[in-house]
C-alpha positions as CSV (number, residue, x, y, z in Angstrom):
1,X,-28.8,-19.9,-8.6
2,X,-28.0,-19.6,-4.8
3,X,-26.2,-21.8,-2.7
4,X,-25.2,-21.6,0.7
5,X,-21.2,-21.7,1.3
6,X,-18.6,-22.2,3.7
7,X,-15.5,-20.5,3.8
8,X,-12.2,-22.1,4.2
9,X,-9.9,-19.2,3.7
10,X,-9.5,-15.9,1.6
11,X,-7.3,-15.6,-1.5
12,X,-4.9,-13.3,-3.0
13,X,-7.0,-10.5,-3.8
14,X,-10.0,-10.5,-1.3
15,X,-12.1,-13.2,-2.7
16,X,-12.8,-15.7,0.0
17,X,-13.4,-19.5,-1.7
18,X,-15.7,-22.4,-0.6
19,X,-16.9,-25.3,-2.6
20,X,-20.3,-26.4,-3.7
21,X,-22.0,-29.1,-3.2
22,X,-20.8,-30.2,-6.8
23,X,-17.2,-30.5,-5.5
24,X,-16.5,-26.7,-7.9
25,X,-14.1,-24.1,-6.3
26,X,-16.6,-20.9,-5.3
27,X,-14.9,-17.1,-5.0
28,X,-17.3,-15.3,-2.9
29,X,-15.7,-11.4,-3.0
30,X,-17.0,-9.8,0.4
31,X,-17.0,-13.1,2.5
32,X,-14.5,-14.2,5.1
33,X,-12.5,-17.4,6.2
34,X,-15.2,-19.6,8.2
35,X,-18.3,-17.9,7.4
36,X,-21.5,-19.6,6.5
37,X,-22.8,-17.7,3.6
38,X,-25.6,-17.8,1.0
39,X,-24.0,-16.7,-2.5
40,X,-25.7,-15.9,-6.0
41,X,-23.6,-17.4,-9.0
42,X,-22.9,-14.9,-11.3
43,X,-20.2,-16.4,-13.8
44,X,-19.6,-20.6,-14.6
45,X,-16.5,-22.0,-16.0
46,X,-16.1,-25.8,-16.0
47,X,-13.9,-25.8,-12.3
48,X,-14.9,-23.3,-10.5
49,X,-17.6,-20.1,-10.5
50,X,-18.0,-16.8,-9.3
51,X,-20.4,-15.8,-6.6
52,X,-22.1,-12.4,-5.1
53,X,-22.6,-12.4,-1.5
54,X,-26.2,-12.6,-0.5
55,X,-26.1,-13.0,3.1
56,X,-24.5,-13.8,6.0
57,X,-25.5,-16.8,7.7
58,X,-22.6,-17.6,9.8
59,X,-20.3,-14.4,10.9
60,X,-16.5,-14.2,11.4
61,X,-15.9,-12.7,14.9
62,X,-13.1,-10.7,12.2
63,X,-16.3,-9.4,11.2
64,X,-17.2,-5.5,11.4
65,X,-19.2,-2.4,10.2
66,X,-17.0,-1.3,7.5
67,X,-17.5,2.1,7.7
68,X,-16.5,4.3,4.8
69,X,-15.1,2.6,2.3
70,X,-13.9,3.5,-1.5
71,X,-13.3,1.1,-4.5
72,X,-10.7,-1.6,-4.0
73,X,-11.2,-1.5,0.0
74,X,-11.6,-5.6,-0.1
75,X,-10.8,-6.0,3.4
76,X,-13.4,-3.1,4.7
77,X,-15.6,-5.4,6.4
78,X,-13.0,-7.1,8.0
79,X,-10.9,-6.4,10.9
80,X,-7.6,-5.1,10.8
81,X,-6.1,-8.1,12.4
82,X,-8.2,-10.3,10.4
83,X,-6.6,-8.9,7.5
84,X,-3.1,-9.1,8.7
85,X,-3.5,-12.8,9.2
86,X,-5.5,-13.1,5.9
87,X,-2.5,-11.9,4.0
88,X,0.1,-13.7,6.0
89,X,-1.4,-16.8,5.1
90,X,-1.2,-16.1,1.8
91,X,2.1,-15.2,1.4
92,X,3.2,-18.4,2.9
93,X,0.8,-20.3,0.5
94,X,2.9,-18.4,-1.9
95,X,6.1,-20.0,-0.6
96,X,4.5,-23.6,-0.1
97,X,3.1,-24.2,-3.8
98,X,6.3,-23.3,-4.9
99,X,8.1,-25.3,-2.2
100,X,10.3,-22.6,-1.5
101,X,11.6,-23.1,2.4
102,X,11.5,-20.2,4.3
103,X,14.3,-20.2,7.3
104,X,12.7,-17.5,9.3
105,X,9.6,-15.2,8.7
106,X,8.9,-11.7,9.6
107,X,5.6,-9.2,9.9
108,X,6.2,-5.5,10.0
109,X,4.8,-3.7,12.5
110,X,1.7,-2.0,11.2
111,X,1.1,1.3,11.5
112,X,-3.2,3.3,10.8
113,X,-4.6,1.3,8.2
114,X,-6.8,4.3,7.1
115,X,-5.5,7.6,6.2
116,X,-2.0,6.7,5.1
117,X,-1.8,7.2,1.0
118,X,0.5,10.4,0.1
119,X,-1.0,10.4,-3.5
120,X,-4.0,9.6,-5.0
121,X,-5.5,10.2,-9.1
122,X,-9.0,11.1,-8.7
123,X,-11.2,10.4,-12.2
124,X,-13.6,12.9,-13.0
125,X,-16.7,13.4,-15.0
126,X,-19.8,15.4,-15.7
127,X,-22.9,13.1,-15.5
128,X,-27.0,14.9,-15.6
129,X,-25.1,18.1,-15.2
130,X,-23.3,16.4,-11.7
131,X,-19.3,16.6,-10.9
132,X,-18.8,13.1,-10.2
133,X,-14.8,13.2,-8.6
134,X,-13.4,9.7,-7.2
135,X,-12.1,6.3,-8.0
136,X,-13.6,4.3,-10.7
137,X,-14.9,0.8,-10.4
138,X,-13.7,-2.1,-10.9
139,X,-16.0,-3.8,-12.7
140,X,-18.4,-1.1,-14.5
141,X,-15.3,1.7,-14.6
142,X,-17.7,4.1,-13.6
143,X,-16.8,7.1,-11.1
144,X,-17.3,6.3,-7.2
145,X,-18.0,10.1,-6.2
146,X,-16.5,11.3,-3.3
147,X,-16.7,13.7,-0.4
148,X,-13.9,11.7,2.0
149,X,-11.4,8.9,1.3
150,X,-10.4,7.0,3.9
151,X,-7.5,5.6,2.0
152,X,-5.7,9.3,1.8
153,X,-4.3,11.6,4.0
154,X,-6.1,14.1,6.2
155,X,-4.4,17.2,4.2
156,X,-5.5,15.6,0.9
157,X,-9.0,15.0,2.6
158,X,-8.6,18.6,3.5
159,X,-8.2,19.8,-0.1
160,X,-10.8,17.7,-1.9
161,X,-13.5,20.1,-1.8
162,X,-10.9,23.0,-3.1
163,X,-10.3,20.2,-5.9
164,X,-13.9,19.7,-6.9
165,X,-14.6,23.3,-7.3
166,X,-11.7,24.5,-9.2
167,X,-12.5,21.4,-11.4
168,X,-16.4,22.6,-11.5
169,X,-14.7,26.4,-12.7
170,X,-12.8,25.1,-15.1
171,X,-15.2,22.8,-16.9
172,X,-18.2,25.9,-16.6
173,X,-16.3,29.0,-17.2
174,X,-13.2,28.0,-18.7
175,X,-11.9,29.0,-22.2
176,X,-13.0,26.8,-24.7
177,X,-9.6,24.9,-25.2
178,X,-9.5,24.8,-21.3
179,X,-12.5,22.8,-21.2
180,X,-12.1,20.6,-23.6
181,X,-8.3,19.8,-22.6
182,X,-9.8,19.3,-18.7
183,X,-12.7,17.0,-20.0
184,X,-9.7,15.3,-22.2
185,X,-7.6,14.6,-19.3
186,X,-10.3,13.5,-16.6
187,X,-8.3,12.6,-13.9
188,X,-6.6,15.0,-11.1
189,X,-3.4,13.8,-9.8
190,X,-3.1,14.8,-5.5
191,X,0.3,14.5,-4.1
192,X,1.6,15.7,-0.1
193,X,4.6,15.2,1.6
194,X,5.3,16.4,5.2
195,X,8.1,18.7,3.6
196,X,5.8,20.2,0.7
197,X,2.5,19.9,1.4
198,X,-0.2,18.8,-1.2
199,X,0.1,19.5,-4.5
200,X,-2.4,18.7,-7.3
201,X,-2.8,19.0,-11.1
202,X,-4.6,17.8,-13.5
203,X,-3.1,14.9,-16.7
204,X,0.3,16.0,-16.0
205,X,2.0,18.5,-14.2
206,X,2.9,21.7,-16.8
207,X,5.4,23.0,-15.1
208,X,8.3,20.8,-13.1
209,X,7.1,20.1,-9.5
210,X,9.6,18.5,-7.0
211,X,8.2,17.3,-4.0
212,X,10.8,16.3,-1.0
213,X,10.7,13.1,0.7
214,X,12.2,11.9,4.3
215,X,13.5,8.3,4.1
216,X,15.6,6.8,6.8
217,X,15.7,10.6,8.1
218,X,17.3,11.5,4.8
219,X,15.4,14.1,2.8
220,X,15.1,12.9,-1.2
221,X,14.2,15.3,-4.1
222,X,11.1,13.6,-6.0
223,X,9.6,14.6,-9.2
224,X,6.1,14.8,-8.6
225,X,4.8,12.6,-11.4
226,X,7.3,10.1,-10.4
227,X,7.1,6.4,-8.0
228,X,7.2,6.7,-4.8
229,X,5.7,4.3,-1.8
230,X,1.7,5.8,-1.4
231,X,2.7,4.7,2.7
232,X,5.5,7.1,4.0
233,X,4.9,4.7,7.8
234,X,5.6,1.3,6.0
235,X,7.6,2.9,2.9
236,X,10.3,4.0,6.0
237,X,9.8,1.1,7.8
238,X,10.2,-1.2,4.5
239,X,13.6,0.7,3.7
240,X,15.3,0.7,6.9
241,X,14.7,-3.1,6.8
242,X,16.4,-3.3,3.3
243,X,19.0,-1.2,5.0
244,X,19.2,-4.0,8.1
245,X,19.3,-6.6,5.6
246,X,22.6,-5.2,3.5
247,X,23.8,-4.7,6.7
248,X,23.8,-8.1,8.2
249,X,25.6,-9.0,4.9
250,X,28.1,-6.1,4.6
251,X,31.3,-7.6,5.7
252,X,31.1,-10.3,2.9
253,X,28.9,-8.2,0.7
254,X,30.0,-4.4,1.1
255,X,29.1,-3.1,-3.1
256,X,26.1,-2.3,-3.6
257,X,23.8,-3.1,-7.1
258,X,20.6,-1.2,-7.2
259,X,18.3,-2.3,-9.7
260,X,15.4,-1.0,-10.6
261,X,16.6,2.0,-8.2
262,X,14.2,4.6,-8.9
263,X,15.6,8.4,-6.9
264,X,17.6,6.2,-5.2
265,X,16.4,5.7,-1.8
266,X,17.2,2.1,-0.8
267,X,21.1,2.4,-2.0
268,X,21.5,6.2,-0.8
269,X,19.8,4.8,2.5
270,X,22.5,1.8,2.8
271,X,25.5,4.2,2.3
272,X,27.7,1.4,1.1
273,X,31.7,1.8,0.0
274,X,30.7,1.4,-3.4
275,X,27.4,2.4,-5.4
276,X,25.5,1.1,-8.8
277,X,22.0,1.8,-9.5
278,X,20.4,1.2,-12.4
279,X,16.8,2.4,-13.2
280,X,15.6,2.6,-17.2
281,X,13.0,6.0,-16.6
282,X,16.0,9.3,-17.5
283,X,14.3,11.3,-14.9
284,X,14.3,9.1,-12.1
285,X,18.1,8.4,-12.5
286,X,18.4,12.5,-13.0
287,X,16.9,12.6,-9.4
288,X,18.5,9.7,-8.0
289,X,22.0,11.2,-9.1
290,X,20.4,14.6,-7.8
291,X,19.6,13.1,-4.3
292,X,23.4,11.8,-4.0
293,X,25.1,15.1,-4.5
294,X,22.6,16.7,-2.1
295,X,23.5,14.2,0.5
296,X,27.1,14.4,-0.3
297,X,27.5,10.4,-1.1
298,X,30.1,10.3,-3.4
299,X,30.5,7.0,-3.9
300,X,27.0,6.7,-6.1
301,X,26.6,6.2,-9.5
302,X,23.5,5.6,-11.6
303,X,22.9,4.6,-15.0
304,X,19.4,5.2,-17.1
305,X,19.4,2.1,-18.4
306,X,16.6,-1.1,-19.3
307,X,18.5,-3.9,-16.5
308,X,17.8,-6.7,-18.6
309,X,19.9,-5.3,-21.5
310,X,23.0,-4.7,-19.3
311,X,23.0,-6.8,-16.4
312,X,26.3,-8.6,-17.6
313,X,28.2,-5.5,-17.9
314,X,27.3,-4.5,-14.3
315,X,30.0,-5.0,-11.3
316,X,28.3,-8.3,-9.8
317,X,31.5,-9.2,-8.3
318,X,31.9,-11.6,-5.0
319,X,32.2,-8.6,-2.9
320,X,28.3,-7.7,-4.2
321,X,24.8,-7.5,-2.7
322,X,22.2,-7.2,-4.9
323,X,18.8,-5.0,-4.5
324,X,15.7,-5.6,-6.2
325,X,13.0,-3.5,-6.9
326,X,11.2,-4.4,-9.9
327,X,7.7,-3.2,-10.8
328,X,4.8,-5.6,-10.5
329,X,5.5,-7.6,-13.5
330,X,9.2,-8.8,-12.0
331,X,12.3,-9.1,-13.3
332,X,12.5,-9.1,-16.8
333,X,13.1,-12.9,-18.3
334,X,16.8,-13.1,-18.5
335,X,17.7,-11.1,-15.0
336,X,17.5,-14.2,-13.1
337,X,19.8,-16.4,-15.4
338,X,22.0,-13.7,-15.4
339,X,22.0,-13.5,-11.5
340,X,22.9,-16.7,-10.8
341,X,25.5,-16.8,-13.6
342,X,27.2,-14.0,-11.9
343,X,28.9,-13.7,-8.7
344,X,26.8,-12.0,-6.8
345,X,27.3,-12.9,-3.1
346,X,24.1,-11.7,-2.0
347,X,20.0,-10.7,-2.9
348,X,17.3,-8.5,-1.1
349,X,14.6,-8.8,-3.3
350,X,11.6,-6.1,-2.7
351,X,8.2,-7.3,-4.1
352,X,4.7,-5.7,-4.7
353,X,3.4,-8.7,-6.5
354,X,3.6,-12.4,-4.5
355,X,3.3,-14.5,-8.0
356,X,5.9,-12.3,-9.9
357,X,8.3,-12.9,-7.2
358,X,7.4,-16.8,-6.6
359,X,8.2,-17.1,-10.5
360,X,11.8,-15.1,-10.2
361,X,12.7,-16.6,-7.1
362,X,11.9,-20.4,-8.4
363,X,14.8,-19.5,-10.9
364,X,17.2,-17.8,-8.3
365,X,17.0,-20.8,-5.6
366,X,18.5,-22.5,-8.4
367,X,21.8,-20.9,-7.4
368,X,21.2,-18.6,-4.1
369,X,19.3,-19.7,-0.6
370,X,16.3,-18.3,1.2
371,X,17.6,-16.5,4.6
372,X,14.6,-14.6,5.2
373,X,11.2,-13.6,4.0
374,X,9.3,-10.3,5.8
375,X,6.2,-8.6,4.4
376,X,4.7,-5.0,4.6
377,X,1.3,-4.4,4.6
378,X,1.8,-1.5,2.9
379,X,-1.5,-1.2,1.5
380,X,-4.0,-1.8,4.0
381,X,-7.2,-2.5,3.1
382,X,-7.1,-3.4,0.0
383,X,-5.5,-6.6,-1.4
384,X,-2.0,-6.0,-2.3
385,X,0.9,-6.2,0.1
386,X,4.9,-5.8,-0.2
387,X,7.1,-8.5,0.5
388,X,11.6,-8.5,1.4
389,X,12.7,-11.8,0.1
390,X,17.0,-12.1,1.5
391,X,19.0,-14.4,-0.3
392,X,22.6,-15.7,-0.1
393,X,24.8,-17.5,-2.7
394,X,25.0,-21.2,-2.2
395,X,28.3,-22.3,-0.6
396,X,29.5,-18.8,-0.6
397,X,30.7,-19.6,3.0
């Protein structure tokens, strides 16, 4: 069935949503806020549906030729600012469902929205006697092929084609355990930094490869399987704001608590009297202590540890600011309780997922305020986005 659409505003995730005449909620993927379009149902549930975009009746002036695109490139056909105020907005709806007040609000400058990611793992597979190297999709998981990626960096660009052909070598003339371990593995992992250049292997590196970083003009040791922002622009422009944010707090809050520290960049970068990090992966904390004895900071110490387990044996004194950095599924269950129960003067709180964060932060409000929110589109073109949350313990003075 097809059904012609209006827009009112795109989602979390691309998906821009209308109604139908039926009063049920439409996602149209592909469609923009207030286009006309005509859009093919393609899955029903009793409140709302799912919809392929036909055509076009009503253009966005945000509206352009896309260009070269790769899975997960949901904004492609819309302009850059387009999608900077497409993601603002839902941030902020964010914050207003969960009637959250935020004092003042912040955008990052942006910096090329194509050509930024420092790493990228390239699926591969032999298919009618074709190399098929690239991203896979979403919905059918099979390989998008490609020659360029307008997501990655030139000097990964640059090295694809060497990638594809030692990949083609190994699968036609390698040994026979060779072959059959490269067919296992399927994937080639491509990594550059401005101090190391790319670097690639395929399933895991088999032999240790440390790449180094340059963070708040501080050069950090990285393993090369290991996290690390895919933006070096907005991953440096994202810590020097974590780094403004301790800052503006120091004189109450001077000790810093890293959690979820990873190598240690945002607590190395805020050079405080007094250093904690905590991060549960062994060699992460290995490089993070690594990274503070090569930048002679000797007040660091960090622990390889799971936070939720020992967060009430860490130093979350009144002379504390807290930092953290959780992966997308948040902070584990009992880190808020344990935050507010403390006495923890202050939190930055550094986000890659908006509804993880809105469910911690509905638990912290219950004993810290909102000073500031900012957000980082760190991933442009596609859906996701990083977000700073600041918060201060109430009546803390």
């Amino acid at each position: 069935m097809t059904s012609s659409v209006y827009i009112a505003k795109n989602v979390y995730g691309g998906d821009g949503i209308g109604r139908l005449g039926d009063g049920r909620v439409v996602f149209v993927p592909g469609a923009w806020a207030g286009e006309q379009v005509k859009a093919e149902i393609t899955e029903e549930k009793r409140h709302w549906v799912k919809a392929r975009l036909v055509a076009v009746e009503e253009p966005s002036p945000e509206r352009v030729d896309g260009g070269a695109r790769v899975p997960g490139m949901v904004y492609a056909n819309l302009s850059f600012n387009g999608e900077m105020a497409a993601k603002e907005a839902q941030l902020k709806e964010f914050f207003e469902r969960a009637r959250i007040r935020i004092p003042r609000f912040e955008t990052a400058p942006q910096t090329d929205p194509l050509h930024y990611r420092n790493k990228v793992v390239y699926h591969f597979a032999r298919v009618s006697g074709r190399l098929l190297l690239g991203y896979r999709e979403e919905s059918s998981h099979e390989i998008f092929d490609i020659r360029e990626d307008p997501l990655a960096r030139p000097e990964i660009n640059a090295k694809i084609p060497e990638i594809r052909q030692s990949i083609e070598t190994l699968l036609a003339t390698g040994a026979p355990a060779v072959r059959k371990s490269v067919e296992r593995e399927a994937k080639a992992t491509v990594r550059w930094t401005a101090r190391s250049g790319v670097q690639w292997w395929i399933g895991k590196p088999h032999h240790p490869v440390v790449l180094r970083e340059v963070v708040c003009g501080k050069v950090f040791e990285v393993p090369a399987d290991g996290f690390f922002q895919v933006n070096p622009a907005m991953g440096d422009a994202l810590a020097k704001a974590v780094v403004a944010a301790y800052e503006s707090g120091r004189d109450s809050a001077p000790e810093l608590v890293d959690l979820y520290c990873g190598v240690g960049v945002f607590g190395l970068c805020c050079r405080p009297p007094r250093l904690t990090g905590v991060e549960s992966g062994r060699q992460a904390v290995e490089f993070a202590n690594k990274n503070a004895a090569l930048q002679g900071f000797a007040p660091a110490r960090f622990y390889s540890e799971e936070v939720g387990r020992n967060i009430r044996r860490l130093p979350l004194n009144p002379r504390a600011c807290v930092i953290l950095d959780p992966p997308r599924g948040g902070l584990e269950p009992n880190v808020p309780g344990a935050l507010c129960e403390s006495k923890a003067r202050r939190i930055v709180y550094v986000s890659c997922d908006p509804a993880t964060l809105m469910r911690d932060l509905k638990n912290l409000v219950k004993a810290f305020d909102v000073e500031s929110v900012a957000w980082f589109n760190m991933f442009p073109r596609t859906a996701r986005f990083e977000t700073m949350v600041v918060l201060s313990r109430r009546g803390a003075g």
